[in-house]
C-alpha positions in Angstrom: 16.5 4.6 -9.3 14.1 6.0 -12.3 11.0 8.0 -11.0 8.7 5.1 -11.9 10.3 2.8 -9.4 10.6 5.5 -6.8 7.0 6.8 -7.4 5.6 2.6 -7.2 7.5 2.8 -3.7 5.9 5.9 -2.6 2.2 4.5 -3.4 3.4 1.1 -1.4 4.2 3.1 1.5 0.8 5.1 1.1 -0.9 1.6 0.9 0.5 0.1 4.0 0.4 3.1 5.9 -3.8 3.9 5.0 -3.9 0.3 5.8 -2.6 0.5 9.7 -4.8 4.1 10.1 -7.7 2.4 9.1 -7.0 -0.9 11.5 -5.9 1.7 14.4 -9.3 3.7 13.7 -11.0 0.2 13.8 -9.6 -0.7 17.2 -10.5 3.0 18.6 -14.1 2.0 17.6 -14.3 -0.7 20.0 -13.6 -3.4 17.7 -10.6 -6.3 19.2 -8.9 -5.4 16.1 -6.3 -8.5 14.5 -3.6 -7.9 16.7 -0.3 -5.7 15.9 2.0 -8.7 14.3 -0.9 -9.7 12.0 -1.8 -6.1 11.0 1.9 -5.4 10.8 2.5 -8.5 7.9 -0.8 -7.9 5.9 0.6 -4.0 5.9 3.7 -5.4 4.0 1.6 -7.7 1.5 -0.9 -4.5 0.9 2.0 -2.5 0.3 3.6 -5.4 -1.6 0.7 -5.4 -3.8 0.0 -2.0 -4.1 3.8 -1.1 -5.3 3.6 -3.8 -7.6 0.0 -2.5 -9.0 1.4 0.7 -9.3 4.7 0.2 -11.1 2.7 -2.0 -13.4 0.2 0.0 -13.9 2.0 3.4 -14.3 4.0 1.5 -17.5 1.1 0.7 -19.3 -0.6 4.0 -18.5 2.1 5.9 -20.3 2.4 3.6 -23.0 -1.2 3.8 -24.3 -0.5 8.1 -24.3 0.0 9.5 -27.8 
């Protein structure tokens, strides 16, 4: 695995995980919350998202450097 892929998967992880703190902190605020499944599947999609942002984005960061 080259460091771009494993540093995409590292942000994804980051993504999902800030994600579930900040639905957790949201439910410890009183709040009913979206349940654990549904907070558990839009987790995967942010962190979906957010490794594909970042592998994409890392590519074209390095390839506008002199």
């Amino acid at each position: 695995m080259d460091a771009a892929a494993k540093s995409a998967l590292l942000w994804g992880a980051v993504g999902a995980m800030s994600f579930l703190v900040l639905h957790q902190g949201y439910v410890l605020l009183g709040n009913t919350g979206i349940g654990l499944l549904p907070a558990i599947g839009v987790a995967v999609v942010v962190g979906i998202v957010t490794t594909a942002v970042a592998y994409v984005g890392e590519r074209r960061l390095f390839q506008n450097t002199p």
